[in-house]
C-alpha positions in Angstrom: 22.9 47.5 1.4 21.7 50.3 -0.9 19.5 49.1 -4.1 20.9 49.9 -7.4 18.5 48.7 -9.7 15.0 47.1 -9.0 13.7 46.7 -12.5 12.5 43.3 -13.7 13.0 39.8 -12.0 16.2 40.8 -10.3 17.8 43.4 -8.4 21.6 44.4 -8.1 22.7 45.4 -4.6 26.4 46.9 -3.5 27.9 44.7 -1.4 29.9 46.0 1.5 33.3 45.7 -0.7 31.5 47.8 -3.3 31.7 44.8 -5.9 27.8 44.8 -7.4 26.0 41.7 -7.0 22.8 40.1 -8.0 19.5 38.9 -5.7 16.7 37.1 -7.0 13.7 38.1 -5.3 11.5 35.2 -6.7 12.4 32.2 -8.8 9.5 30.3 -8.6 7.8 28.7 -11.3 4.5 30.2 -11.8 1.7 27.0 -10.8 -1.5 27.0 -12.5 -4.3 26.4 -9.9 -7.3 27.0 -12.1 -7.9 22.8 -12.2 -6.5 22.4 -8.3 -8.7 22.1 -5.8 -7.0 24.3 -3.3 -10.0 25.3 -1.5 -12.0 22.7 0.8 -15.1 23.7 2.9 -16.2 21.6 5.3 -19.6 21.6 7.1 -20.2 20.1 10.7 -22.2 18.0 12.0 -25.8 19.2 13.5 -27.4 19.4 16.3 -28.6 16.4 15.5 -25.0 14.8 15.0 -26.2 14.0 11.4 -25.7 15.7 8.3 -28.6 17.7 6.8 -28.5 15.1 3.8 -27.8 12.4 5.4 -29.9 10.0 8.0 -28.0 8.4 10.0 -24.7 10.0 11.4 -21.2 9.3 11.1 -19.6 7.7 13.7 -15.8 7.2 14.6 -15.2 3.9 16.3 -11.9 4.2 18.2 -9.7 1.5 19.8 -6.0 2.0 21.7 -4.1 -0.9 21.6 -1.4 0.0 24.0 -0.6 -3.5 25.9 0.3 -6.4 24.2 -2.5 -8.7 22.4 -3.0 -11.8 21.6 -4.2 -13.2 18.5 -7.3 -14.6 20.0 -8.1 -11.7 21.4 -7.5 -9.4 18.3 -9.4 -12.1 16.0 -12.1 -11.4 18.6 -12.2 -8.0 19.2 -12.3 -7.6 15.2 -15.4 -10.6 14.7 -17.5 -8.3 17.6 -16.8 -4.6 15.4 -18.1 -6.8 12.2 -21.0 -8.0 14.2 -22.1 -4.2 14.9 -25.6 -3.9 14.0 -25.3 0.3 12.8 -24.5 0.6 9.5 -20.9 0.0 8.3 -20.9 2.8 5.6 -21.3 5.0 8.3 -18.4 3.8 10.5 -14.9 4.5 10.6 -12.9 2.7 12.7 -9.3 3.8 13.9 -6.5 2.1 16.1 -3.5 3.3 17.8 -1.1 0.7 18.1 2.4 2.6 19.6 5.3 2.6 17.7 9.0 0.6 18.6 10.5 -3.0 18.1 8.7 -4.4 20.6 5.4 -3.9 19.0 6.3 -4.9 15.7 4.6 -7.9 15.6 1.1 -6.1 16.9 1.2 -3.5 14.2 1.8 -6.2 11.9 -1.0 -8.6 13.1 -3.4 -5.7 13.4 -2.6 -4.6 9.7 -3.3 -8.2 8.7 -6.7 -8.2 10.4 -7.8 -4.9 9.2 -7.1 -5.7 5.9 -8.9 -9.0 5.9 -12.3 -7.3 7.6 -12.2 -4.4 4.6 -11.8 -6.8 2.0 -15.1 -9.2 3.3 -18.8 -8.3 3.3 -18.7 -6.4 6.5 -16.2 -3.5 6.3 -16.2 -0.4 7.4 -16.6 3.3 5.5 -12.4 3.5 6.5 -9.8 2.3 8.5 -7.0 4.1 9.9 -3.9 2.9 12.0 -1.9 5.0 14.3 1.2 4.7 15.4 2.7 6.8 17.9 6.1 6.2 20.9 4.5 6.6 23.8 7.0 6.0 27.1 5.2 3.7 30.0 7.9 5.6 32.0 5.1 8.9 31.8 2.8 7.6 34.7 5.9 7.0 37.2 8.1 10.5 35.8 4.5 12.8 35.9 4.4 13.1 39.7 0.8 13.3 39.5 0.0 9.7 41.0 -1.8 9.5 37.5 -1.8 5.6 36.6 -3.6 6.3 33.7 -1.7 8.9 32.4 0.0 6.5 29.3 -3.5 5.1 28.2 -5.1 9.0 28.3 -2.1 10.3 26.1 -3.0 7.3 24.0 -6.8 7.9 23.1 -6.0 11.8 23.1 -3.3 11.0 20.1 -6.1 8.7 18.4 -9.1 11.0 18.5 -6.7 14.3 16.9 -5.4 11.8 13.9 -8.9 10.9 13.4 -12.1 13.1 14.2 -13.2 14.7 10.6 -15.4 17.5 11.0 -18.2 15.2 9.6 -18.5 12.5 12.2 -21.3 12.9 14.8 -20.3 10.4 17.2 -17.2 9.0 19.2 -17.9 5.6 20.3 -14.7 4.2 22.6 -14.5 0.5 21.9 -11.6 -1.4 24.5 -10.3 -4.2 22.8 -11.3 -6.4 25.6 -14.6 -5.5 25.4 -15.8 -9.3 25.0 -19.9 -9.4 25.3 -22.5 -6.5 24.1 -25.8 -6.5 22.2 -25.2 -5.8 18.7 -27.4 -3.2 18.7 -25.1 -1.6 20.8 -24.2 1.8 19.3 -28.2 2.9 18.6 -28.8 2.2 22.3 -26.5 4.3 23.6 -27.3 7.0 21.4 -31.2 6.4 22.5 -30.0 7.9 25.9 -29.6 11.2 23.8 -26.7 12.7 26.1 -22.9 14.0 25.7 -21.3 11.2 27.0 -23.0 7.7 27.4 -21.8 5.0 29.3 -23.1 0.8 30.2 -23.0 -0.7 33.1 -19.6 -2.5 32.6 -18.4 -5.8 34.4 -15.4 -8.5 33.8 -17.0 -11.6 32.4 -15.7 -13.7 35.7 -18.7 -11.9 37.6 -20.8 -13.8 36.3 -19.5 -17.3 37.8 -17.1 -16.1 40.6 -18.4 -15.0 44.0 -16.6 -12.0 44.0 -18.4 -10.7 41.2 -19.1 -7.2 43.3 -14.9 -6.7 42.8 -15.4 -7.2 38.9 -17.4 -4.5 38.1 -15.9 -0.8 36.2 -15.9 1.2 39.2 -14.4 4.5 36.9 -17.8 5.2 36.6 -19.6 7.3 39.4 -22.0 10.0 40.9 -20.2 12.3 43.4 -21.3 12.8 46.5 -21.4 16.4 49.1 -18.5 14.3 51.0 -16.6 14.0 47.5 -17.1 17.4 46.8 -16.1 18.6 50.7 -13.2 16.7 50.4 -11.8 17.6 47.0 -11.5 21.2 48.8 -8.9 19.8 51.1 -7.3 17.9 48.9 -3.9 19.6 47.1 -4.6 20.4 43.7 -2.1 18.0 42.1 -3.2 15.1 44.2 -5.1 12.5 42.5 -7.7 9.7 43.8 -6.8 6.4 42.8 -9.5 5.2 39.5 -12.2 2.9 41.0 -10.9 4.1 44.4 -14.0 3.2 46.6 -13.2 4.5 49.8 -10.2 2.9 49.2 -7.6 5.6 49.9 -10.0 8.3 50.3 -13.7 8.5 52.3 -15.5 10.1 49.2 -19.0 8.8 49.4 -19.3 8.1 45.9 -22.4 6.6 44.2 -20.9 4.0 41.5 -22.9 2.5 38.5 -21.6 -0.6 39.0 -23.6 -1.0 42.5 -26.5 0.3 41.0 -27.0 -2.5 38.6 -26.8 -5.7 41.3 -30.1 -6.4 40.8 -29.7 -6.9 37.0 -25.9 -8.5 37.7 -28.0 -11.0 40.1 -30.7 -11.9 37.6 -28.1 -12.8 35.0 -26.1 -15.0 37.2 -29.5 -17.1 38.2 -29.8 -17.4 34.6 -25.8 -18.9 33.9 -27.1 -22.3 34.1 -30.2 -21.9 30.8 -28.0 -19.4 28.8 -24.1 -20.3 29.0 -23.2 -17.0 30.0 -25.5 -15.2 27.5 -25.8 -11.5 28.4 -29.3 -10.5 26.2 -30.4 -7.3 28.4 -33.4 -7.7 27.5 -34.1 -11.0 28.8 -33.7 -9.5 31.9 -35.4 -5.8 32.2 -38.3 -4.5 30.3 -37.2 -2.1 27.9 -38.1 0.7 30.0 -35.9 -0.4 33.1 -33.0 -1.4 30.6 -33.0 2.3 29.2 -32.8 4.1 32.5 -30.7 6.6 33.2 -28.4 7.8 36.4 -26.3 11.1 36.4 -22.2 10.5 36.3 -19.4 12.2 36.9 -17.1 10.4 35.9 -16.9 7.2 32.7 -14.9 4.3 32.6 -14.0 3.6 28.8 -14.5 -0.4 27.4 -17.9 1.5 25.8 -18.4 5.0 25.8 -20.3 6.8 23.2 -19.3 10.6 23.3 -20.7 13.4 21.2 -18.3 14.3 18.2 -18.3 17.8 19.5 -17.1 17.1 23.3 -14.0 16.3 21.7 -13.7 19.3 19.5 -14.1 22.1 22.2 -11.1 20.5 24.2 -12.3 18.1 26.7 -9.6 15.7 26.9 -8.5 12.8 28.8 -6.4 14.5 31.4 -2.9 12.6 32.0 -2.6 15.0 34.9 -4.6 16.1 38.1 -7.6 17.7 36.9 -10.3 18.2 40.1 -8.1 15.3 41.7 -9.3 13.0 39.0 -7.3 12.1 35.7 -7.7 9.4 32.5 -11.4 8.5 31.6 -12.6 9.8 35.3 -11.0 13.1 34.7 -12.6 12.9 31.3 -15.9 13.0 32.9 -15.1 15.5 35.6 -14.3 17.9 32.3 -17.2 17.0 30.6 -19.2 18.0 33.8 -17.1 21.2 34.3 -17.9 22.4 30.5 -21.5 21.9 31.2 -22.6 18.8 29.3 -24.8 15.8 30.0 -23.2 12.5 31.0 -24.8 9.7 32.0 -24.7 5.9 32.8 -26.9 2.7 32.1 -27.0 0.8 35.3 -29.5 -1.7 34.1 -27.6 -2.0 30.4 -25.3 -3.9 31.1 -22.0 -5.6 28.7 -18.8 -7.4 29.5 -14.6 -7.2 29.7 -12.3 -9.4 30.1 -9.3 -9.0 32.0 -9.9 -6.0 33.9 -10.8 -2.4 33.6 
């Protein structure tokens, strides 16, 4: 088409019958911006995870609730965030609950419960729900043996809707996480690390015999026979989660059997404090602060640096250095070069499994 005329608003092309014909270039109404705010700037977090004018940093409490719950347990797992000693101006909490029929009634319980905790004395900065279809067809359709490959899609989902550039702090919170100090948050940010995770057991420990089975075996040290052995391995293959020689002879030094002694003092105690779990009756504050190297991080309580999150680590729901979900997590975290560790004498409580 040849232009005939480009003066003013419009200009009148030939078409290919030679009739003339007339194209608006631009008919949009002219908006006034001079009272918008069009332009946001946004400043991150230090080094110190805090905001130059503020003292205490933000943290983003997060939560997938991807099995069904029940409404003990959600009245529960809501009681223990209120009970959080860390300041609830500086908290924002956020739950994925997936979308679909069959988790109607979830979404609308958790709703209900949110709403009730931000409208008492102990609510939080914010609240934000997420809902997303997930398919638990993923882990059997991957073909990377990863089991945990619908819960890692699930917390990778949550963290994108929620992290804002001004929160300093992740802090994973399982909703069956049943017994921890409520000064739980500043005490794993005392361990001044990347990624932060408690010794971690299922509340039956404590009276069963087979407590030794209960404990979060996710979380581990690897050993030269883990490393020798991953070279071997096919790339795509993955090692079970809290394998334990199980499937594979990998040596591994797990947090969970580094804490015995503190598992064993609390279980001598069952009898004077009804299943209490107060650390500190236990260790000295030294001991209870200790730190061991990890690998890899189970998730019912893991505090992770705001900024892990940013530059990409993510919760792999694929092989990643035979590893996937929260282990595979750790395994990044490691690659990338920061510092994770475990509490082995810290130690808090699930129920119903890891």
């Amino acid at each position: 088409m040849t232009p005939q005329d480009a003066s003013g608003l419009y200009a009148t092309w030939a078409g290919g019958d030679g009739k003339q014909r007339k194209k608006e270039f631009n008919n949009h109404v002219a908006v006034d911006v001079s009272e918008v705010e069009s332009i946001q700037h946004f400043e991150f977090s230090g080094p110190d995870n805090s905001n130059n004018n503020e003292d205490e940093a933000r943290v983003l409490v997060l939560t997938p609730m991807i099995n069904d719950v029940t409404e003990e347990t959600l009245a529960e797992y809501f009681k223990r965030l209120s009970e959080l000693h860390y300041s609830h101006d500086r908290i924002d909490l956020g739950i994925l609950v997936p979308a679909g029929e069959h988790h109607t009634s979830l979404r609308k319980a958790v709703r209900a419960a949110a709403d009730a905790l931000q409208a008492g004395k102990r609510g939080f900065r914010s609240v934000q729900l997420v809902t997303k279809s997930l398919d638990s067809d993923d882990d059997n359709r991957s073909g990377s043996g990863c089991r945990e490959s619908y819960d890692a899609k699930a917390r990778n989902y949550l963290v994108a809707a929620t992290l804002l550039p001004r929160h300093g702090y992740v802090f994973w919170h399982d909703v069956n996480l049943v017994d921890a100090p409520a000064m739980l948050i500043e005490d794993l940010m005392r361990a001044d690390a990347d990624l932060v995770f408690p010794n971690t057991w299922d509340k039956a420990a404590v009276s069963e015999a087979s407590g030794r089975e209960r404990g979060d075996y996710r979380a581990w040290t690897e050993s030269p026979a883990g490393y020798k052995l991953a070279l071997g391995l096919p790339k795509d293959t993955v090692i079970p989660a809290g394998d334990r020689d199980r499937t594979h002879e990998t040596g591994r030094t797990y947090l969970a059997a580094q804490g015995q002694n503190v598992l064993a003092a609390i279980k001598a105690k069952e009898d004077k404090k009804n299943g209490g779990s107060n650390n500190k009756d236990d260790v000295n504050e030294q001991e209870l602060h200790a730190q061991v190297p990890l690998d890899a991080v189970g998730t019912a309580a893991l505090l992770v640096r705001a900024d892990v999150h940013r530059t990409g680590i993510i919760f792999p729901w694929f092989a990643f250095e035979n590893q996937c979900g929260s282990e595979g997590f750790g395994k990044m975290a490691r690659r990338a070069g920061y510092r994770v560790v475990g509490l082995p004498n810290y130690v808090v409580y699930t129920e119903g499994g890891h």
